[in-house]
N, C-alpha and C positions, 0 to 999 in steps of 0.2 A: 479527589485525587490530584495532587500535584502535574504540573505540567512538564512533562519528557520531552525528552530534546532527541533524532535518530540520530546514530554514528554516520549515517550516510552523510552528513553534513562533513565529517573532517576525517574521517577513517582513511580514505586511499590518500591523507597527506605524510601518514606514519605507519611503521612497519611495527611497534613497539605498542601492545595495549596500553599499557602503564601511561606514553605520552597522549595519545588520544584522549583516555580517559579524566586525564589532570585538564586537560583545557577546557573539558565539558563540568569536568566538578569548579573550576576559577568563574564560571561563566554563570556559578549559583543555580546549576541545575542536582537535584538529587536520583532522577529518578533519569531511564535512559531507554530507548529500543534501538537491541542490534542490529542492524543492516547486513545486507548480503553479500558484502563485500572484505568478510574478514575469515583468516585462515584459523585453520585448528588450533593454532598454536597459540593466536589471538582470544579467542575463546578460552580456553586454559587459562590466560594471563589473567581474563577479565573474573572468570570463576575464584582464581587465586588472591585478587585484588580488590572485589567490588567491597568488600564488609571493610575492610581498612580503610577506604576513601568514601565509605558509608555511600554510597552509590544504593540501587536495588532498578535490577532489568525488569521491567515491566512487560515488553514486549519482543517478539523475534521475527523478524521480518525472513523468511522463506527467498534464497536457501542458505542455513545459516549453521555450518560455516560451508566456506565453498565449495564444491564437486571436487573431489579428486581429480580430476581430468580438467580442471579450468585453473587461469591465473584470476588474482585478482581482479584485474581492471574489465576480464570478459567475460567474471560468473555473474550473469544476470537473473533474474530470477525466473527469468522464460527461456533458461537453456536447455532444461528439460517439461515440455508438456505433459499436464496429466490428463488433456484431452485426444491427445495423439492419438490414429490410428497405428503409430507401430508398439506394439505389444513390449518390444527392447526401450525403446523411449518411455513410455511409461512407468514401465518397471524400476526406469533409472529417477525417477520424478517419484515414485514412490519411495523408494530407498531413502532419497538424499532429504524428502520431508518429513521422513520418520527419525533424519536424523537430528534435522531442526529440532524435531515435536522433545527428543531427548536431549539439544542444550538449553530450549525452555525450560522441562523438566528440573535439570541439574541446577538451574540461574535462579528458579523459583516465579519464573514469569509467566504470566498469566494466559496468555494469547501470541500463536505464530499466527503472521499475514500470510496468506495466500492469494496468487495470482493461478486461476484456475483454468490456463489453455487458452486455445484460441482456435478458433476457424481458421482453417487453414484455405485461404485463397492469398491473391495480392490485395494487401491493403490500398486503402485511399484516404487514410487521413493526415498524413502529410498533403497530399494532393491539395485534398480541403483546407488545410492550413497557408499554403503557399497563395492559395487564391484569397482568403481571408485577408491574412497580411498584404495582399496586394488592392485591398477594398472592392473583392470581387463577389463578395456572401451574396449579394440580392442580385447576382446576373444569370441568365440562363447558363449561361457553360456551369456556376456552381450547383443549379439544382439538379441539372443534369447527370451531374457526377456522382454529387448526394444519395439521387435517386437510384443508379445503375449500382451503386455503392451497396444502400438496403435491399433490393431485389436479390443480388447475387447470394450476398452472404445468408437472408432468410431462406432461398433454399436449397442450400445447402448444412444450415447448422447443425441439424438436429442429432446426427448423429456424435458430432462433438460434443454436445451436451449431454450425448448417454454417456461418451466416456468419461466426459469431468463427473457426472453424477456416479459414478463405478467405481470410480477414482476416491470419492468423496466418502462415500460408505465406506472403504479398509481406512480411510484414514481420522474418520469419526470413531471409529472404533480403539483404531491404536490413542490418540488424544485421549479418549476416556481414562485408556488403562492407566495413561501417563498424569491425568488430572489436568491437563489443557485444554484452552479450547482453540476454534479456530475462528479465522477472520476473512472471511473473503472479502475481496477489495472490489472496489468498482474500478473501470481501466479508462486509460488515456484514449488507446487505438480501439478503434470499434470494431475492429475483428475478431477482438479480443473477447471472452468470456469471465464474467455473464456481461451481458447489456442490461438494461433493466430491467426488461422481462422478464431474462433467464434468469436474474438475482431472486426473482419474485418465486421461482421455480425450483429454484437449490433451496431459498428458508422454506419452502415449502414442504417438500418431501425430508428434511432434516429439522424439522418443529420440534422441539424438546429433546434436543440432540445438545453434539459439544461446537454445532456451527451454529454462529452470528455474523451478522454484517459489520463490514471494518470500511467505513466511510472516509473517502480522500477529498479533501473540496476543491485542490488543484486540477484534478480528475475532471468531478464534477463541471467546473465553469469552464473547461472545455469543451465538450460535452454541449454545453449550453449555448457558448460564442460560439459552437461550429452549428449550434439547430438540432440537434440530435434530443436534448432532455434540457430541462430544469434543473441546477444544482436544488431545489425546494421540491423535485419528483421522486428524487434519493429519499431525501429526511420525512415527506409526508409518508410515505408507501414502505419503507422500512426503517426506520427514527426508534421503533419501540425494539425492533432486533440489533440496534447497535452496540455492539462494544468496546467499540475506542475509533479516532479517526487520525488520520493524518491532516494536520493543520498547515497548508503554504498557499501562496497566493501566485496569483498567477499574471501577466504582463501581456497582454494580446494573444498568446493561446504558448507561452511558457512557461512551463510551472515550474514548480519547485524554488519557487521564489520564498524568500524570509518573510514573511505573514505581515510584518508593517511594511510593507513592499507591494504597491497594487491595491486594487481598488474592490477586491472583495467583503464585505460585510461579517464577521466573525459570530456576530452577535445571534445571527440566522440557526447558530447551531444547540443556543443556550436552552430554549423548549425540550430540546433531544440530549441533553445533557442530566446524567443519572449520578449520583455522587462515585459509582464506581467505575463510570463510563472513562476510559485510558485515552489520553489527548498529545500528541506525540506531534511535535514541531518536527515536518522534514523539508527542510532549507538542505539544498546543494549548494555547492561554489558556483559562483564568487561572493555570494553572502560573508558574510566579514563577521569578526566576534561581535560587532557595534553591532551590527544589525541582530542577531541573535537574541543581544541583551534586549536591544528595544523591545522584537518582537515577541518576549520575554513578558517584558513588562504589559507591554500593548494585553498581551489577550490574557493576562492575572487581571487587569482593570476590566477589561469587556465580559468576563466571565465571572467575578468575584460580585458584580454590579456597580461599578465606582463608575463608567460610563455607557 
């Protein structure tokens, strides 16, 4: 499977599919996943456009296209929880991912991302981050914080998890009808759902269903520089449930860096790599087309076997 490039990379710099998509077809990519950052009418253009510029969506990143009720630059894909306790919230998280699962559907792509809720308390991993970058990871105040951080949110989760797992069942269901499948992502903020465990928990009860695991390794080695997991506790523990990942590299606990950007190892992924397995380069700005290209090239050589 060719390597995909997201639109999250240059989407909110144009209001016109047509221009977005020309800079990603000049940049020698063929293959593409939508981000959540583009309007209906964006969608449209790209369904109108993609067999002319021989394009093909591979993937659709959740919510895709935006909520009615958001602008661009503030539909994020945690605007609506499908773990929420309000019944209105979820509903709205349901709706707007069935409408995803239908421009996958119509684009011919394979797999929408999902971000599956969150526990809802105050986070602390900016916290944990701020002390990081201040070279405070091995001090008491940070394990302290760590610590008070996992206790909280362990007990309280579990009902979040019944509602993402509620959530996950109508929407396994709709995916089927539609011949999609689904990707739950592993997350940045560790409030967030699933954490590892709970990843372990959803493919569990969804075993020969339309969900797989959709592995982010920017994700990941944060995760891992904050002490929380092993980017290699992802890929060992569910590697065989993967169906695509997001490839960016990350700069002391920032991600969404251009993949030859940072000192993460790519090659880590090539065992858990299946010929149909979807590999989606998501570089944000300020990544520059130079850097795209390289990191372009960079992981066709680490993945092809040339280094």
């Amino acid at each position: 499977m060719p390597l995909a490039l997201s639109t999250s990379w240059n989407a909110l710099r144009y209001a016109k599919a047509r221009d977005m998509l020309f800079e990603i077809s000049k940049l020698g990519f063929t293959d593409l996943e939508l981000s959540f950052n583009l309007t209906p009418l964006m969608v449209s253009e790209i369904a109108a456009l993609k067999e002319k510029l021989k394009l093909k969506v591979r993937s659709v990143h959740n919510f895709c296209p935006i909520p009615d009720e958001f602008q661009r630059k503030d539909a994020l894909p945690d605007c609506y929880s499908i773990s929420s306790f309000d019944k209105e919230e979820r509903a709205q998280a349901l709706k707007y991912t069935k409408r995803t699962i239908d421009t996958a559907s119509l684009l011919g792509a394979q797999v929408v991302i999902l971000h599956c809720g969150r526990v809802e308390m105050e986070d602390q991993t900016r916290k944990l981050i701020d002390l990081y970058d201040r070279g405070l990871k091995d001090t008491e105040s940070y394990r302290l914080v760590k610590q008070e951080f996992l206790r909280d949110r362990a007990s309280i989760a579990t009902p979040f998890l019944d509602y993402t797992l509620s959530s996950l069942e109508e929407l396994n269901k709709y995916a089927a009808e539609k011949s999609v499948y689904l990707g739950v992502e592993n997350r940045f903020y560790y409030r967030e759902i699933p954490n590892l465990e709970e990843l372990g928990v959803i493919l569990g009860e969804f075993k020969s269903s339309r969900i797989f695991y959709w592995h982010d390794t920017g994700h990941a080695r944060v995760m891992e520089n904050l002490g929380f997991y092993a980017q290699q506790d992802y890929l060992e523990l569910y590697g065989k449930a993967m169906i695509g990942a997001h490839i960016h590299n990350v700069i002391g606990c920032r991600d969404h860096q251009a993949p030859a950007s940072g000192d993460l190892d790519f090659s880590m992924l090539k065992p858990y790599l299946k010929k149909e397995t979807l590999k989606v380069i998501e570089a944000h700005q300020p990544a520059t087309a130079k850097d795209i290209k390289n990191s372009k090239e960079l992981l066709e050589r680490i993945f092809d076997g040339l280094i």
